[in-house]
N, CA, C and O atoms as a CHARMM CRD file, in Angstrom:
* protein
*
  312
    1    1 UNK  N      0.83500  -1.17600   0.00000 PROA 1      0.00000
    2    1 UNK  CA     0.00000   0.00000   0.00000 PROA 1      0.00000
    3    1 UNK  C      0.88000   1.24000   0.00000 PROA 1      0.00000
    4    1 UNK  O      1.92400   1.31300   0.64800 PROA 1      0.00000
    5    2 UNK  N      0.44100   2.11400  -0.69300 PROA 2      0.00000
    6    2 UNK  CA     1.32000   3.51800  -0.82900 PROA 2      0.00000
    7    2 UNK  C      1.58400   4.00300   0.50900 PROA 2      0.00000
    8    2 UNK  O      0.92100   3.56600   1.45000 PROA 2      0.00000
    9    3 UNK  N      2.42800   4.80300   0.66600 PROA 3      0.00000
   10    3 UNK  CA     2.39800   5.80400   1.69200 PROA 3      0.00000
   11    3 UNK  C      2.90900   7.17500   1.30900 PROA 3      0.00000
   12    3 UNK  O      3.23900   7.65700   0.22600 PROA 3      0.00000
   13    4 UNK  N      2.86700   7.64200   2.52800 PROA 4      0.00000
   14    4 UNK  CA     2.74100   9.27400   2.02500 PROA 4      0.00000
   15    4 UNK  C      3.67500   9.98500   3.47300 PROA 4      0.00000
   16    4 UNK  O      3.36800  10.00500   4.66500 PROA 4      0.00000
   17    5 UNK  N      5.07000  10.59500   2.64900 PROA 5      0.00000
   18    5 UNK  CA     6.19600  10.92100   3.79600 PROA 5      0.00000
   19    5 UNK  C      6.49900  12.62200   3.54400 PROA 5      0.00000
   20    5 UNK  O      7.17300  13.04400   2.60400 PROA 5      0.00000
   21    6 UNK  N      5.94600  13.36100   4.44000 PROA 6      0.00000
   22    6 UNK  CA     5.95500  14.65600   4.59900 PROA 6      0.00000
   23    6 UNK  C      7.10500  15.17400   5.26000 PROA 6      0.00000
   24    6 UNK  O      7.51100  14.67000   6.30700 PROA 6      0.00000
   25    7 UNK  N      7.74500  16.30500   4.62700 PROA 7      0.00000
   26    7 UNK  CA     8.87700  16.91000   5.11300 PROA 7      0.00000
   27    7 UNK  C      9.17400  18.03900   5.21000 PROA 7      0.00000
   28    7 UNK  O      9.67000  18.58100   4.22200 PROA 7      0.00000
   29    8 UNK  N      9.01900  18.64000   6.18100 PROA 8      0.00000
   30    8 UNK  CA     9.05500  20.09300   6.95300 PROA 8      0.00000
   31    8 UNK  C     10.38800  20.47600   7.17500 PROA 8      0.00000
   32    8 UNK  O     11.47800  19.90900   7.24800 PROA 8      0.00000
   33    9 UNK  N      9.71900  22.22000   7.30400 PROA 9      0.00000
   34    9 UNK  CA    10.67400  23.25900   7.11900 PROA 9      0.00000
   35    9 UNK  C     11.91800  22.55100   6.09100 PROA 9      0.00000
   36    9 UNK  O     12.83600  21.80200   6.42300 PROA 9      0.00000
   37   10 UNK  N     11.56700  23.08900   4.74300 PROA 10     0.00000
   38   10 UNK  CA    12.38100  23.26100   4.16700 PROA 10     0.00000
   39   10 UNK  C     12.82800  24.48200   3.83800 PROA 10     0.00000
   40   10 UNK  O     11.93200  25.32500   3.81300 PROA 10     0.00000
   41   11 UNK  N     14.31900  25.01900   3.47500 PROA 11     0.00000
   42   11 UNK  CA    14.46500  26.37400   3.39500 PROA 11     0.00000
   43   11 UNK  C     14.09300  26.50600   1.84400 PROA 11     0.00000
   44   11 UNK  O     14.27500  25.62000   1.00900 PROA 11     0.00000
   45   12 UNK  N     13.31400  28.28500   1.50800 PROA 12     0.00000
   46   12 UNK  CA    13.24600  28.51700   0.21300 PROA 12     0.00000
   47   12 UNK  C     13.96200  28.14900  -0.77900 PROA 12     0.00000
   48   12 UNK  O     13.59100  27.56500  -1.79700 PROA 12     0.00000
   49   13 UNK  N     15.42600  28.63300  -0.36400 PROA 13     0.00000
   50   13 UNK  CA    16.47600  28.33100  -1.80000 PROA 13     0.00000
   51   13 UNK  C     16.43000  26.39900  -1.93900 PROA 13     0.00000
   52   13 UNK  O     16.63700  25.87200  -3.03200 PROA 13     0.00000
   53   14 UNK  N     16.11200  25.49400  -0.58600 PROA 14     0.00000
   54   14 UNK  CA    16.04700  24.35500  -1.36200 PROA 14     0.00000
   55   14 UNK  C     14.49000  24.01200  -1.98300 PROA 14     0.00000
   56   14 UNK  O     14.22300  23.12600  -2.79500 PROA 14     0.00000
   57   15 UNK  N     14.12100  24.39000  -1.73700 PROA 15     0.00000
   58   15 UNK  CA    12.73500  24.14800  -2.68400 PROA 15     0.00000
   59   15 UNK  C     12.77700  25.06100  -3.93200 PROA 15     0.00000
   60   15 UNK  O     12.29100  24.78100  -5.02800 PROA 15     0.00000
   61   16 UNK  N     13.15300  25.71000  -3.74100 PROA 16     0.00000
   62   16 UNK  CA    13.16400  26.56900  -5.32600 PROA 16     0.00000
   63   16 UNK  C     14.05200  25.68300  -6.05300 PROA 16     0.00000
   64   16 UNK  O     13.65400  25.48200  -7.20000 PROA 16     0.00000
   65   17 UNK  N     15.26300  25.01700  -5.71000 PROA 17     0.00000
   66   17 UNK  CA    16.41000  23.98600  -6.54600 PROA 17     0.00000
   67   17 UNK  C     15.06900  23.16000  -6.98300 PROA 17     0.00000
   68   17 UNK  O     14.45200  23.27100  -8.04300 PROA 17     0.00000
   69   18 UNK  N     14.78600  22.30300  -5.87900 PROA 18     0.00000
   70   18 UNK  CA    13.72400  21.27000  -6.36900 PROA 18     0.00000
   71   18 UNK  C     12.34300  21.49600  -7.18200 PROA 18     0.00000
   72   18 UNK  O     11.62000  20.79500  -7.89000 PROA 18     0.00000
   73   19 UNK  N     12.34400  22.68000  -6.77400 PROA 19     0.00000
   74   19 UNK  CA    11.10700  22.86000  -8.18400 PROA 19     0.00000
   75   19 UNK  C     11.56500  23.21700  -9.30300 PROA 19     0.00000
   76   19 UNK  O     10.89900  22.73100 -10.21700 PROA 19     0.00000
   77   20 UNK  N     12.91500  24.23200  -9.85000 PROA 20     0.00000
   78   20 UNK  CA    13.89500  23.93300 -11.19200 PROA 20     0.00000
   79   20 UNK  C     13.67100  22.86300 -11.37100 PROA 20     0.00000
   80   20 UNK  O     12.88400  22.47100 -12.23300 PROA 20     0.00000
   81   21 UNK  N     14.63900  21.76000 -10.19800 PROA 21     0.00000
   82   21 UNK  CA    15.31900  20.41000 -11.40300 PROA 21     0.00000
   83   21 UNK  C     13.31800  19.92500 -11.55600 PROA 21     0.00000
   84   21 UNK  O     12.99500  19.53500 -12.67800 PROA 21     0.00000
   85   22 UNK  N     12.65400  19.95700 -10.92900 PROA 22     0.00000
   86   22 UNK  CA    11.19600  19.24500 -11.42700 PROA 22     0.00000
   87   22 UNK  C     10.81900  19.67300 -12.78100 PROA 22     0.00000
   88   22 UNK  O     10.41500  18.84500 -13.59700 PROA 22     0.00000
   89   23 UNK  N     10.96000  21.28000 -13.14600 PROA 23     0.00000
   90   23 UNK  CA    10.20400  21.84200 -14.18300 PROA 23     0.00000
   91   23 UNK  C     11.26800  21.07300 -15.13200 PROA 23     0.00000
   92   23 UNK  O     10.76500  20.21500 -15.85700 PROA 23     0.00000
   93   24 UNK  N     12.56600  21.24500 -15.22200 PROA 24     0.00000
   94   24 UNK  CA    13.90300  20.27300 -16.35500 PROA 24     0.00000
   95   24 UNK  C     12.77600  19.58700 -16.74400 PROA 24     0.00000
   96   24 UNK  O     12.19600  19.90100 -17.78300 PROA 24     0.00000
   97   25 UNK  N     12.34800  18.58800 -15.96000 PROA 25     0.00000
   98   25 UNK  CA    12.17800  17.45600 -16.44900 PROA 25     0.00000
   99   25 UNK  C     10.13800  16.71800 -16.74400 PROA 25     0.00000
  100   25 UNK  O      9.48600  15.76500 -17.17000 PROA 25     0.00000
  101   26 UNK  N     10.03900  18.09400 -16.10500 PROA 26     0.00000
  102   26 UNK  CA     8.36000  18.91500 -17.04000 PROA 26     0.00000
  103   26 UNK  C      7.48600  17.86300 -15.49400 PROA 26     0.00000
  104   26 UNK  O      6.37600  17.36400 -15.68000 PROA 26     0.00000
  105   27 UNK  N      8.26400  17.69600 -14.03100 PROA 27     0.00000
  106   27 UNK  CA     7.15400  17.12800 -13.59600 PROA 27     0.00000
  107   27 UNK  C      7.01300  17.92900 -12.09900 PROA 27     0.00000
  108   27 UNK  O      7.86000  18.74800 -11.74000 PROA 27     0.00000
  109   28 UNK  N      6.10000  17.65800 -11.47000 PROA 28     0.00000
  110   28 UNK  CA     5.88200  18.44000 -10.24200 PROA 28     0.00000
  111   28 UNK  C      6.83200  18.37100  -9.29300 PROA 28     0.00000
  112   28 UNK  O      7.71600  17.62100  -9.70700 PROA 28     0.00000
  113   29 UNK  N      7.07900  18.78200  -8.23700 PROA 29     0.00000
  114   29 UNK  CA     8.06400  18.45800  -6.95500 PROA 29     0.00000
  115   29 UNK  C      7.66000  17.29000  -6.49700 PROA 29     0.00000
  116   29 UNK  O      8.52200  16.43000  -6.31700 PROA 29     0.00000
  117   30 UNK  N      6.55500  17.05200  -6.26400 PROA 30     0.00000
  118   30 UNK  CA     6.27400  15.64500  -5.65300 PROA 30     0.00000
  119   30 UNK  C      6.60900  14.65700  -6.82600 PROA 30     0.00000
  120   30 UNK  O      7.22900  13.59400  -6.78500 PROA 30     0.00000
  121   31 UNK  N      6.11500  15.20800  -7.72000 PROA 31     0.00000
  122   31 UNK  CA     6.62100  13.60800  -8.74000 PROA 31     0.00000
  123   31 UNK  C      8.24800  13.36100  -8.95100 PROA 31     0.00000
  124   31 UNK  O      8.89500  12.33500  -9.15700 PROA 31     0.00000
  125   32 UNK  N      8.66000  14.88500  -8.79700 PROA 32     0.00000
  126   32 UNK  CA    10.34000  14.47400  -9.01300 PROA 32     0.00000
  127   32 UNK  C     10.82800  13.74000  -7.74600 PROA 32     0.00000
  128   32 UNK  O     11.10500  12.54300  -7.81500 PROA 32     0.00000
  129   33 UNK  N     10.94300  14.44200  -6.56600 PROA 33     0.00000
  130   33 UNK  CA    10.86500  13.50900  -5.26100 PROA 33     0.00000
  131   33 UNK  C     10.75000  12.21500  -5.47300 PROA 33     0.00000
  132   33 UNK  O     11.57000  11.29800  -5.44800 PROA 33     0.00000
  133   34 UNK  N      9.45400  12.27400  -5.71900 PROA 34     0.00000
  134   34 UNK  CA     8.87000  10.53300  -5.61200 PROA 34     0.00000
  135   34 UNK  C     10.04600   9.75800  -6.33800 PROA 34     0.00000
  136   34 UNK  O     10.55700   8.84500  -5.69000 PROA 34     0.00000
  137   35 UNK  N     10.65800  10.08000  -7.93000 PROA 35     0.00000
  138   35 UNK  CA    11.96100   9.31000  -8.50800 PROA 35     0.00000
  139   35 UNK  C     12.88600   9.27800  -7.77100 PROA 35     0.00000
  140   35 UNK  O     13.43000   8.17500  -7.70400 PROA 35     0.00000
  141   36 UNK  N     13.49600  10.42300  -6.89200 PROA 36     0.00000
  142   36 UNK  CA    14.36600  10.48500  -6.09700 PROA 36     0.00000
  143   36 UNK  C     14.36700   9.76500  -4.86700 PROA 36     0.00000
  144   36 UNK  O     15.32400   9.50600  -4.13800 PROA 36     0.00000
  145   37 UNK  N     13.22900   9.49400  -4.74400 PROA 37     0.00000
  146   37 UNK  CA    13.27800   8.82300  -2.99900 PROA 37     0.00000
  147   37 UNK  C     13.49500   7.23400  -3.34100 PROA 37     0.00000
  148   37 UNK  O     14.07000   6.47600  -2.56000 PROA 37     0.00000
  149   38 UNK  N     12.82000   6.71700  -4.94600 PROA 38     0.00000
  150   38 UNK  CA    12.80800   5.38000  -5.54000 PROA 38     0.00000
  151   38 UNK  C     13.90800   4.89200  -5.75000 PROA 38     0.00000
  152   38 UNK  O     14.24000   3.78000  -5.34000 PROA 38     0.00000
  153   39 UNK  N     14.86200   5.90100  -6.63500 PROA 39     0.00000
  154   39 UNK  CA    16.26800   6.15800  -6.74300 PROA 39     0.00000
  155   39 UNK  C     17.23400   5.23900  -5.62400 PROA 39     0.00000
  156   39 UNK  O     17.79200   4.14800  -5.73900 PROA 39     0.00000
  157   40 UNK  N     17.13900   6.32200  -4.38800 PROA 40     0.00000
  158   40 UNK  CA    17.33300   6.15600  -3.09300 PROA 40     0.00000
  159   40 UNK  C     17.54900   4.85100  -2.56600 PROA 40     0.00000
  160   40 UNK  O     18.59700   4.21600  -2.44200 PROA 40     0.00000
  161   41 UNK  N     15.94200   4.45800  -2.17400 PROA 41     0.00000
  162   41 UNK  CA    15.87200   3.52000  -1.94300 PROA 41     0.00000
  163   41 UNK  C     16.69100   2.25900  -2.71000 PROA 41     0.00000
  164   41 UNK  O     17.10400   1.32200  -2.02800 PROA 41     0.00000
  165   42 UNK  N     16.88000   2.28800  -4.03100 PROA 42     0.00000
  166   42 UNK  CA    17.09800   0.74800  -4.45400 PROA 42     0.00000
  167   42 UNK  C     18.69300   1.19500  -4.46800 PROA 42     0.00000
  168   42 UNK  O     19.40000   0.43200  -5.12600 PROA 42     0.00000
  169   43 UNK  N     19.21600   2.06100  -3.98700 PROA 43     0.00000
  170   43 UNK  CA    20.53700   1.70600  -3.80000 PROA 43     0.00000
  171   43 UNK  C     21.24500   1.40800  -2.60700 PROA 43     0.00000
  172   43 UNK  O     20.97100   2.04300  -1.58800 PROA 43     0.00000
  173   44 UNK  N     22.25500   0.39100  -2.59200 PROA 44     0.00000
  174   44 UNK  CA    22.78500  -0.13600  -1.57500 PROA 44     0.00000
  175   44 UNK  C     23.18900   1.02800  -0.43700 PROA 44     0.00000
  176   44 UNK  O     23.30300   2.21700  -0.73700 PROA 44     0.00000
  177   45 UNK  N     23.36800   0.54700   0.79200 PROA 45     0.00000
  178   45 UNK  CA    22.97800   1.30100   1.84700 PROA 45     0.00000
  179   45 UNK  C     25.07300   1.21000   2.23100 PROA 45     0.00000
  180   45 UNK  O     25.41500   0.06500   2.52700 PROA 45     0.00000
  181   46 UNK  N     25.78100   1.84100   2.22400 PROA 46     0.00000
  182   46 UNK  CA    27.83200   1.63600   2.59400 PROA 46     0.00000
  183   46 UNK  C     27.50000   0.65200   3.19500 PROA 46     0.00000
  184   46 UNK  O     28.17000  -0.26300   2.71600 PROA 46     0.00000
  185   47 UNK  N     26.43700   0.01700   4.48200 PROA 47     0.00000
  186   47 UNK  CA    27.33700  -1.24700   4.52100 PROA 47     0.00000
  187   47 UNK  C     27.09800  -2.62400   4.13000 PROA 47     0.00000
  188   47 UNK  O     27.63300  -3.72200   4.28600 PROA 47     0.00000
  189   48 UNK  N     26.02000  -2.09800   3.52500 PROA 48     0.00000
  190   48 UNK  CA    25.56500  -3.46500   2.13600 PROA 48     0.00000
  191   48 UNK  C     27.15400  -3.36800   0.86800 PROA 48     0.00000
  192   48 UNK  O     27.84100  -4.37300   0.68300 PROA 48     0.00000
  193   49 UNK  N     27.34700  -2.53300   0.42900 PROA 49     0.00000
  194   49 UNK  CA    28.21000  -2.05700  -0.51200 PROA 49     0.00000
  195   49 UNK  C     29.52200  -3.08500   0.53600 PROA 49     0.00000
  196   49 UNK  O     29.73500  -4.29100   0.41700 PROA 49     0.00000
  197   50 UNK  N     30.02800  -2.36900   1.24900 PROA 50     0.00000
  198   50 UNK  CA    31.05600  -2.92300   2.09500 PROA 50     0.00000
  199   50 UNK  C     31.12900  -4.39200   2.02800 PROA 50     0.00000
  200   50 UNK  O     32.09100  -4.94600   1.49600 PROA 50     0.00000
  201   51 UNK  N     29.84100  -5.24800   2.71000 PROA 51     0.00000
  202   51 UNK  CA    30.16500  -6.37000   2.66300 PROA 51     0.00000
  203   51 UNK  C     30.08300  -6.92700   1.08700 PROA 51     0.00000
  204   51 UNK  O     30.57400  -8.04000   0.90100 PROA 51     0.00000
  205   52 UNK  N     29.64200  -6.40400   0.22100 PROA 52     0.00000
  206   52 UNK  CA    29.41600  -7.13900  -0.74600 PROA 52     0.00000
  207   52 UNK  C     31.15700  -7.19400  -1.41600 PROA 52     0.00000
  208   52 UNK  O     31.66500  -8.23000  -1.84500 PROA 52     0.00000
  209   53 UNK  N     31.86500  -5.83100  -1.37100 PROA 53     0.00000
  210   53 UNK  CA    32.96000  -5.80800  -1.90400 PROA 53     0.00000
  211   53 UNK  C     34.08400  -6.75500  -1.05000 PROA 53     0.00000
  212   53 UNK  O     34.93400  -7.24700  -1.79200 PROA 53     0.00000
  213   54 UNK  N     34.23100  -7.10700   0.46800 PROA 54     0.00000
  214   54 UNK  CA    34.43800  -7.47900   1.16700 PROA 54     0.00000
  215   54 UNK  C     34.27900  -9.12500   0.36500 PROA 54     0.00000
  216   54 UNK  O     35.24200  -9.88700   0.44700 PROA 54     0.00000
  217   55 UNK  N     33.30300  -9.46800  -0.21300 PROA 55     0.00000
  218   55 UNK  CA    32.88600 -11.21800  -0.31800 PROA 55     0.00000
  219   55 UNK  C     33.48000 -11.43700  -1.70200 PROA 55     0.00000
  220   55 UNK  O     33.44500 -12.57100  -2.18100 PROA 55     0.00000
  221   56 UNK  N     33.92800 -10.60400  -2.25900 PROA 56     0.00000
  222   56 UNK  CA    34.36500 -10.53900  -3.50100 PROA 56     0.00000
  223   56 UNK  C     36.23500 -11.54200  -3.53900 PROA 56     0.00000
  224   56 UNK  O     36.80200 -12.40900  -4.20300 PROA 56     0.00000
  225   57 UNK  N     36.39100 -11.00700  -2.82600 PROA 57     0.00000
  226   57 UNK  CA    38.27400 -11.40500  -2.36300 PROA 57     0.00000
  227   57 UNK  C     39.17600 -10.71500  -2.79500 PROA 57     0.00000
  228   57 UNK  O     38.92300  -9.51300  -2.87800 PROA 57     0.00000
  229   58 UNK  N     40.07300 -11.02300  -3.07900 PROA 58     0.00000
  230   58 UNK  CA    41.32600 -10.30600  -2.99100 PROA 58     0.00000
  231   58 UNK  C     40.90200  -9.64600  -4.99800 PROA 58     0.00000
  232   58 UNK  O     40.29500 -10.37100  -5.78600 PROA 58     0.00000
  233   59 UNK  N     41.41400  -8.19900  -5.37600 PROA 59     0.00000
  234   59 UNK  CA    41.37000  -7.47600  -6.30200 PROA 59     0.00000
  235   59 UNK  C     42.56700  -8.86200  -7.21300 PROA 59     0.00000
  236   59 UNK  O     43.50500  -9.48200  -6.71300 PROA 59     0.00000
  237   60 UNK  N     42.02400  -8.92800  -8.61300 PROA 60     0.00000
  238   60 UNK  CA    43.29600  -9.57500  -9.59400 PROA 60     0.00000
  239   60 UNK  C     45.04200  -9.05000  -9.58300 PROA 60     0.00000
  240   60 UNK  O     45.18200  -8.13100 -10.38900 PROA 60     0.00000
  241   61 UNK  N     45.90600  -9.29100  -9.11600 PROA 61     0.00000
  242   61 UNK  CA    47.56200  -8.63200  -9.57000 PROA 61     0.00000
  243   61 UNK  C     47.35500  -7.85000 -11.20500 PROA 61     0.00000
  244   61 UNK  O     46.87400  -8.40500 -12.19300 PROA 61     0.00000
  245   62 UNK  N     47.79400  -6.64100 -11.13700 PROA 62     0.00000
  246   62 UNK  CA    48.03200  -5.99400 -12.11000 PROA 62     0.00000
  247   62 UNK  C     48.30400  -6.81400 -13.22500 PROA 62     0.00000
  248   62 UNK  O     47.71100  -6.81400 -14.30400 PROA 62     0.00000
  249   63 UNK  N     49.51000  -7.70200 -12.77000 PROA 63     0.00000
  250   63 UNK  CA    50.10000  -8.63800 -14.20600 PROA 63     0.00000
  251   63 UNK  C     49.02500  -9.64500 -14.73900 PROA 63     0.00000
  252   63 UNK  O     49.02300 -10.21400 -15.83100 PROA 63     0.00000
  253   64 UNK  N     47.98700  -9.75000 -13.58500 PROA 64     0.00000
  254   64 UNK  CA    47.10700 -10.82300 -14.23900 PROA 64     0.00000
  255   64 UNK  C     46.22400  -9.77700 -15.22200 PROA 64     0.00000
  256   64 UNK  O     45.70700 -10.30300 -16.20800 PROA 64     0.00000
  257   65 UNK  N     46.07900  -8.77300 -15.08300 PROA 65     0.00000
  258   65 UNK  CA    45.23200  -7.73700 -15.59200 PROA 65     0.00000
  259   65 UNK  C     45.42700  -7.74300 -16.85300 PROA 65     0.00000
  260   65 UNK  O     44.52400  -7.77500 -17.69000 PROA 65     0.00000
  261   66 UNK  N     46.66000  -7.71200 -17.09400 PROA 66     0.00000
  262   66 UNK  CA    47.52100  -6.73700 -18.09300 PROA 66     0.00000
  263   66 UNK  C     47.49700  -7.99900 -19.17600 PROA 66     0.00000
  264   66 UNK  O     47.45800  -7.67100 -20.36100 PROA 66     0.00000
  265   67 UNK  N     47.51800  -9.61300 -18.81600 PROA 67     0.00000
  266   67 UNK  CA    47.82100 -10.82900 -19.66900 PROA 67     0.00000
  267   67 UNK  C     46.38000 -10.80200 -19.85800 PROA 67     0.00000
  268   67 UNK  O     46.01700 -10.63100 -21.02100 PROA 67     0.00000
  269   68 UNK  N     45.65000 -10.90900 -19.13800 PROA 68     0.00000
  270   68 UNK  CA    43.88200 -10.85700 -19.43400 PROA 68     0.00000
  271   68 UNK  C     44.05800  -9.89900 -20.63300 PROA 68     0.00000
  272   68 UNK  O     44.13400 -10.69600 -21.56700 PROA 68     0.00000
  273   69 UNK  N     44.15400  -8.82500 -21.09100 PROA 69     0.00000
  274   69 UNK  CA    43.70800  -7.54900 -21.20900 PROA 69     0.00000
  275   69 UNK  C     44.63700  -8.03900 -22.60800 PROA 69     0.00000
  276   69 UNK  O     43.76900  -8.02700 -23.48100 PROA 69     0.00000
  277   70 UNK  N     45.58600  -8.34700 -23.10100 PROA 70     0.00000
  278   70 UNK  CA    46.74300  -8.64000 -23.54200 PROA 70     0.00000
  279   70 UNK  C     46.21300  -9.71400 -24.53200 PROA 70     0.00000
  280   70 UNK  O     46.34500  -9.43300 -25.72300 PROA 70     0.00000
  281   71 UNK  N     45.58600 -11.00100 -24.19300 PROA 71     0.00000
  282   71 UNK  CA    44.91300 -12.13300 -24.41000 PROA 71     0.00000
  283   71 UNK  C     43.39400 -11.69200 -25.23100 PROA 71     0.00000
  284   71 UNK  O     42.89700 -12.38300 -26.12000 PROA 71     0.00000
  285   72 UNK  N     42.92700 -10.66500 -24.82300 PROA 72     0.00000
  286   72 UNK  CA    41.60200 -10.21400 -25.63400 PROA 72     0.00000
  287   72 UNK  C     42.05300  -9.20100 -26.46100 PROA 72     0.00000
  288   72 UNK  O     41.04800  -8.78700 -27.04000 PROA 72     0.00000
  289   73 UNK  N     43.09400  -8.53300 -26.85600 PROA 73     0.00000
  290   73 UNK  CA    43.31400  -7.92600 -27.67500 PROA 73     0.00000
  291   73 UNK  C     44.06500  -8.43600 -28.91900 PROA 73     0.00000
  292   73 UNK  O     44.12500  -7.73200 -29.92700 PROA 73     0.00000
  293   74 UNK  N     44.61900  -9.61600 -28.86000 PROA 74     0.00000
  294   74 UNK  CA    45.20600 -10.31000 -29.38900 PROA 74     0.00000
  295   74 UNK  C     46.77500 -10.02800 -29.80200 PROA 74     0.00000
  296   74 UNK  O     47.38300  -9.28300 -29.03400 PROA 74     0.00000
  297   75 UNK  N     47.60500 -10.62700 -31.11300 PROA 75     0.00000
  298   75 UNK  CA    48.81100  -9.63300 -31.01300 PROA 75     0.00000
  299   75 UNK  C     48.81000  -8.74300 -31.72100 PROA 75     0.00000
  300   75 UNK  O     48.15100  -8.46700 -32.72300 PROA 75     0.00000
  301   76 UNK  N     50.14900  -7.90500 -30.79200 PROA 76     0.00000
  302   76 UNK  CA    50.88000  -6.37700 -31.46400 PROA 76     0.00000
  303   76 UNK  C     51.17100  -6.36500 -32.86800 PROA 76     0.00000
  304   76 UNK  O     51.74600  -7.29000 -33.44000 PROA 76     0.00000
  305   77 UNK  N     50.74300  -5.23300 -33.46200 PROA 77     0.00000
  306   77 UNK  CA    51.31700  -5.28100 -34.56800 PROA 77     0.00000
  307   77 UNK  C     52.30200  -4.98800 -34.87500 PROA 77     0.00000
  308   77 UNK  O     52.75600  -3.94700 -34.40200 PROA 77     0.00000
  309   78 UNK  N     53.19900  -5.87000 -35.93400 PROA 78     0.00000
  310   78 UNK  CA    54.95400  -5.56300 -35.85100 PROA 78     0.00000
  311   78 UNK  C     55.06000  -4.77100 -37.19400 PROA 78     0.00000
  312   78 UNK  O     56.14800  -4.33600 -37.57000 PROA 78     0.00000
């Protein structure tokens, strides 16, 4: 079910930003919000991010990089 999240005292100059970037993009403050809060939400929170990079393991050695990288480009031209 929807809900509905109200947010007080905002100062003029930030509501005047947020009603610009709304008009950019031809929609009301609440409708731009509403993308922004959706936005928001579906992105990872630092310590979701953290552990996820954390489960990953150790970054590849440069040299493995470079033979990867080396291997898809195929050879130099002589």
């Amino acid at each position: 079910m929807p809900r509905t999240v109200q947010i007080r005292d905002i100062d003029d100059e930030v509501y005047d930003a947020l009603r610009k970037r709304a008009a950019e993009f031809g929609l009301s403050v609440p409708e731009y919000l509403r993308g922004e809060v959706e936005r928001l939400a579906s992105r990872l929170s630092v310590g979701e991010w953290i552990a996820r990079t954390r489960r990953r393991g150790a970054p590849p050695e440069r040299l493995d990089t470079v033979a990867a990288l080396d291997e898809m480009r195929g050879p130099w031209p002589g």
